[in-house]
C-alpha positions as CSV (number, residue, x, y, z in Angstrom):
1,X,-65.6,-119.7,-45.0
2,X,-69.2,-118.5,-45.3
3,X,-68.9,-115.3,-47.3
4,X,-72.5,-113.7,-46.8
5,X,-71.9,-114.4,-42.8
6,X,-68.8,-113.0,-42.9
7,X,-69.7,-109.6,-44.5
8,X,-72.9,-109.2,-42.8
9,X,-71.2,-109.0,-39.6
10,X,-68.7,-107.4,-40.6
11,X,-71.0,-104.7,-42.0
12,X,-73.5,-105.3,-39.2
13,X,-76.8,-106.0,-41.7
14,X,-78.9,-108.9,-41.7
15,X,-77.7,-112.0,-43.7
16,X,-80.8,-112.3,-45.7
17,X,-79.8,-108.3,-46.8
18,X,-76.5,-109.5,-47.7
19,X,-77.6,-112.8,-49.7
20,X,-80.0,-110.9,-51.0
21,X,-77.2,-107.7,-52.6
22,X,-74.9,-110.6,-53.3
23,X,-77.5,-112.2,-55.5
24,X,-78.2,-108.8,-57.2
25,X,-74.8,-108.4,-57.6
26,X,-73.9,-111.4,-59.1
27,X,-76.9,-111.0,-61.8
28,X,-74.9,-108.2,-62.7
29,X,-76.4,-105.1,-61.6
30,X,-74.8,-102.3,-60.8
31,X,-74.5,-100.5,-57.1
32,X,-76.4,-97.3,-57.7
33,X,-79.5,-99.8,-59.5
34,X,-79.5,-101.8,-56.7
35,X,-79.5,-99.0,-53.9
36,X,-82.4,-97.0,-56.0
37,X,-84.4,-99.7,-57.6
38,X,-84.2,-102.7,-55.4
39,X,-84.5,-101.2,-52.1
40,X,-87.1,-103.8,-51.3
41,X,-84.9,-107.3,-52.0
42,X,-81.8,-105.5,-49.7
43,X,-83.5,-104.1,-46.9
44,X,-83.2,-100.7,-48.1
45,X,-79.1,-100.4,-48.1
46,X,-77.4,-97.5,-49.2
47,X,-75.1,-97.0,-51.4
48,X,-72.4,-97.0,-49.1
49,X,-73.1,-99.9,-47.4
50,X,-73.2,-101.8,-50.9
51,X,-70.0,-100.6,-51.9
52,X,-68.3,-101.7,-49.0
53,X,-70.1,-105.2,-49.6
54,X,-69.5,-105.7,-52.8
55,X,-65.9,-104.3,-51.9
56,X,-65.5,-106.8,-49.5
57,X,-67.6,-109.6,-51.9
58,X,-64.5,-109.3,-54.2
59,X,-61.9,-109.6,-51.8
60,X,-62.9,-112.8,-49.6
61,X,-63.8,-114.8,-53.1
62,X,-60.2,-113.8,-54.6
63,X,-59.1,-114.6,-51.0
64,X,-60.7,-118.1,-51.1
65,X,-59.2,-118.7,-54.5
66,X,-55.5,-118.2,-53.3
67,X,-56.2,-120.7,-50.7
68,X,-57.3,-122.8,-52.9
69,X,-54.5,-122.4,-55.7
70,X,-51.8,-122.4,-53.0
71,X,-53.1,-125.6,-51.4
72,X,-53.1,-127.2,-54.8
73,X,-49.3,-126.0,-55.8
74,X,-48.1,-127.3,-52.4
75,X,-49.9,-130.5,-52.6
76,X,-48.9,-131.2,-56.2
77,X,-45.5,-130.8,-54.8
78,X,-46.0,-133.4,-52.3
79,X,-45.2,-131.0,-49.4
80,X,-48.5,-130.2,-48.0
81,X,-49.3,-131.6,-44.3
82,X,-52.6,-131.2,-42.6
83,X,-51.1,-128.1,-40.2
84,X,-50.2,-126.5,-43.4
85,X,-53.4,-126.9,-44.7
86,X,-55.5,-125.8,-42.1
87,X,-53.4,-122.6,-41.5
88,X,-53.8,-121.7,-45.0
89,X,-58.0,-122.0,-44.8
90,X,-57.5,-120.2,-41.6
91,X,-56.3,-117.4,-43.0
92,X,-57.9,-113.9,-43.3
93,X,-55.6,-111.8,-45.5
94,X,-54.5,-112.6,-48.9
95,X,-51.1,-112.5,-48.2
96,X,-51.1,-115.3,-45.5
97,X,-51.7,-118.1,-48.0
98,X,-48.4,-117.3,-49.0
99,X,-46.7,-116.6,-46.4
100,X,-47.9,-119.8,-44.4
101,X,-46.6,-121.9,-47.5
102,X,-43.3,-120.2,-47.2
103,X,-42.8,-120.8,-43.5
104,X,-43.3,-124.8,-43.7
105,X,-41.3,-125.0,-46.8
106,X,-38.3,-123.0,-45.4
């Protein structure tokens, strides 16, 4: 899943605005920095707008890394078949990991 894609639609900005907060983000500086002093490298966001990013930042990566730990505890169990798998990347919700790995093991 592309994250960055994923939240500038969702958020309708630009992709470079997003990749651009994202970066910012990850170097560790904080919302209301980023909305005052680096209104240049985001496009001019608000603070608002970078909330729900960085809101929605945390949530798709911890999302990815249940996919990823549920794929690995199924497969070191020897259970996990390419439909599995595929309805587990395809998921949107944190919840579905599990619940798809539930439903084939049932």
């Amino acid at each position: 899943m592309d994250i960055i894609a994923a939240i500038a639609e969702e958020l309708q900005i630009k992709k470079g605005q997003a990749e651009a907060a994202v970066k910012l983000i990850d170097e560790g500086n904080t919302i209301p920095f980023i909305a005052r002093y680096r209104k240049e490298a985001t496009g001019s966001l608000n603070d608002e707008v970078l909330r729900n990013l960085f809101d929605r930042l945390t949530y798709l990566r911890n999302l990815e890394d249940k996919k990823q730990t549920v794929l690995a505890s199924i497969e070191e169990q020897g259970k996990l078949t390419d439909e599995l798998k595929k309805a587990i990347l395809e998921a949107q919700t944190q919840e579905e990991p599990v619940l798809q790995s539930q439903r084939k093991r049932a």
